[in-house]
N, C-alpha and C positions, 0 to 999 in steps of 0.2 A: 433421379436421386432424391429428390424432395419428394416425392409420393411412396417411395419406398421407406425413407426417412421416417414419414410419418405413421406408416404401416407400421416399422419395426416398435416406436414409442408405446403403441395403443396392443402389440402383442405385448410388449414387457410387462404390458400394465396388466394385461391379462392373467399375466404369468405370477404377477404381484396378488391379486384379486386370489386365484386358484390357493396361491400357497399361506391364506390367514387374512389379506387385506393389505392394501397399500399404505394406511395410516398406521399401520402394524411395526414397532419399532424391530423386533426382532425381522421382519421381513427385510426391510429396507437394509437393514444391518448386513443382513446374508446374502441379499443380492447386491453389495456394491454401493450404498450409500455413502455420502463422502461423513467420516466423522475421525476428526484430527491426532486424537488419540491411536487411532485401530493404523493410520498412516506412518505416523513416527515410531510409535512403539515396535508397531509388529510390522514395522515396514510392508502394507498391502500398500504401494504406489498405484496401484492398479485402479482402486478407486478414485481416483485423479478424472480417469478415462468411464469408468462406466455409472457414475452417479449423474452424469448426461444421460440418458436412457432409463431412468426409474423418477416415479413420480407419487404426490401424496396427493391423496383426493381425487374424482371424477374432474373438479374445475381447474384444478390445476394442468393436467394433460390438456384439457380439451381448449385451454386458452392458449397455451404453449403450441400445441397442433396448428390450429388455425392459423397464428402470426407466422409461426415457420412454412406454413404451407403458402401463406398468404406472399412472405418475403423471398418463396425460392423460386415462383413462378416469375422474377425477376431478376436475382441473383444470380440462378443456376444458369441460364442461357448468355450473362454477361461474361460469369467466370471460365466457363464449360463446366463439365460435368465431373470429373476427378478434383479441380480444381475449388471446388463448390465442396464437395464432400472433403476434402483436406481440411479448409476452411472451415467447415462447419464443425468437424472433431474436434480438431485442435485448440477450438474457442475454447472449446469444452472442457479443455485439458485447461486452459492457459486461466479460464474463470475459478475454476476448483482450486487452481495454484494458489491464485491471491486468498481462495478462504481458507486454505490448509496455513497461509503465513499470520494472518489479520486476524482469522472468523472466531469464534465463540470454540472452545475447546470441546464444550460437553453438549453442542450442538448438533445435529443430525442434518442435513441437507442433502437437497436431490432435484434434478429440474432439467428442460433442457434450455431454459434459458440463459443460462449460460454460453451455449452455442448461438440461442437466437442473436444476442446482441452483439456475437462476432461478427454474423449475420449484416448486423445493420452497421459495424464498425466497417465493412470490407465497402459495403454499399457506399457508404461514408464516401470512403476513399476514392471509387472509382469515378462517383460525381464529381469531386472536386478535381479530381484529374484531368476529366473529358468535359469542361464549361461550357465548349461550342458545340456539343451534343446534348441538343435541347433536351430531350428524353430522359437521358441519362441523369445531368445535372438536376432535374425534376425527382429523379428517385431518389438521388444521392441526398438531398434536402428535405426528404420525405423522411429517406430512414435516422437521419440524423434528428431530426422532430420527436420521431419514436422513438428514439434512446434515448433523450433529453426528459418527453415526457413520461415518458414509463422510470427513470430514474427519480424523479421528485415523486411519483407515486410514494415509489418504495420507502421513499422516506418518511413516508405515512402510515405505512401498513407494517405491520407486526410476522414476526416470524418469516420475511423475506431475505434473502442472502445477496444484499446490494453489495458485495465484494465480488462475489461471483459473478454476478454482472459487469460490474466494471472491470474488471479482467476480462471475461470475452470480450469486450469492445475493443478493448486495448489488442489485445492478442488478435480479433477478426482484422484492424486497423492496421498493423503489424504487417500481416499477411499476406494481405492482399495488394501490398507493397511490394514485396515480396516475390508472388508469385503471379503477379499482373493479371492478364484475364484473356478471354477468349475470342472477346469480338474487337475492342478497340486497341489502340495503340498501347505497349505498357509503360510502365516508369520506365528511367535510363539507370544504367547501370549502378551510378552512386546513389541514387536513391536508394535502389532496391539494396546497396550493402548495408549503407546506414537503418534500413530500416531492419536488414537482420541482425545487425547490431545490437540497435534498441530489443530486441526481440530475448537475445542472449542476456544483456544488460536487465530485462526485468526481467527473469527466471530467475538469476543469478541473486539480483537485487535483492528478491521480496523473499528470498528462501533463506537469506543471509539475515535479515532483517528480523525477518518470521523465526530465527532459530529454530531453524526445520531441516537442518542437516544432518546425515546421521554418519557418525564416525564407523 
């Protein structure tokens, strides 16, 4: 899933590239870019789900690629494979949420780092879960590092979408509570309710919040 994953990013981008250029506002628009206006007004929910898969710039993808490829040759065999790609959409979904409640209205956004940092949210989770797997608890600390320092980054950098981040974290964290994993033992039952609790509770939450409901 994570080599196909990454395949499918680098066609999109092609597909971006062919149709005018990826820094192209009217491309990103037509293919699914998340922009808060086009969501509420004209109700496209859609873009929730597919501004994970479109990208601005050559450095943009290709730093996005690499982390995701870099975190799934670890992920993907903890979680399995359906479960890994659950995980990894749905960050996607859950990052886009917070910026369609929070983000800049007249903003354009697009990335898959949103999903990356579900990514490292779920990783998160399964370390601290599994402490007496050496291995494990070593990733889990790992990925947790990189969402910590990739977050203060963004706090630096211009034109980055830290709501969409912290939402996939949240929502990958979430998740993988949720939906436990492959190779190790999973949470217990009230764990995993409460954690899709939490899960309902901030959909509900930031939409309510966000005045992003549409009657």
């Amino acid at each position: 899933m994570t080599t196909a994953l990454v395949v499918v990013l680098f066609a999109v981008f092609l597909v971006e590239t062919f149709m005018g250029g990826s820094e192209s506002t009217s491309v990103l628009l037509k293919m699914g870019a998340m922009f808060n206006p086009a969501v509420v007004m004209e109700g496209q929910w859609w873009r929730l789900f597919t501004a994970q898969f479109l990208h601005i710039g050559i450095m943009h993808i290709a730093s996005n690629a690499i982390m995701i490829y870099y975190i799934g040759q670890y992920a993907e065999p903890v979680f399995g494979h359906w479960r890994f790609l659950l995980i990894y959409l749905l960050s996607g979904v859950g990052g886009s949420l917070l910026t369609l409640a929070f983000g800049n209205d007249q903003a354009i956004s697009a990335g898959a780092s949103t999903a990356l940092f579900g990514l490292f949210g779920a990783m998160t989770c399964a370390g601290f879960k599994d402490k007496d797997n050496t291995l494990l608890s070593f990733l889990g600390r790992q990925a947790l590092a990189l969402a910590v320092i990739n977050l203060v980054l963004d706090v630096f950098m211009p034109d980055v979408d830290i709501l969409g981040h912290v939402g996939g974290l949240i929502t990958g964290a979430l998740l993988a509570v949720i939906l436990g994993d492959a190779t190790y033992k999973g949470y217990g039952k009230g764990g995993r309710l409460l954690a899709a609790a939490g899960l309902i509770v901030y959909v509900v939450l930031i939409l309510r919040l966000g005045m992003v409901v549409t009657v």
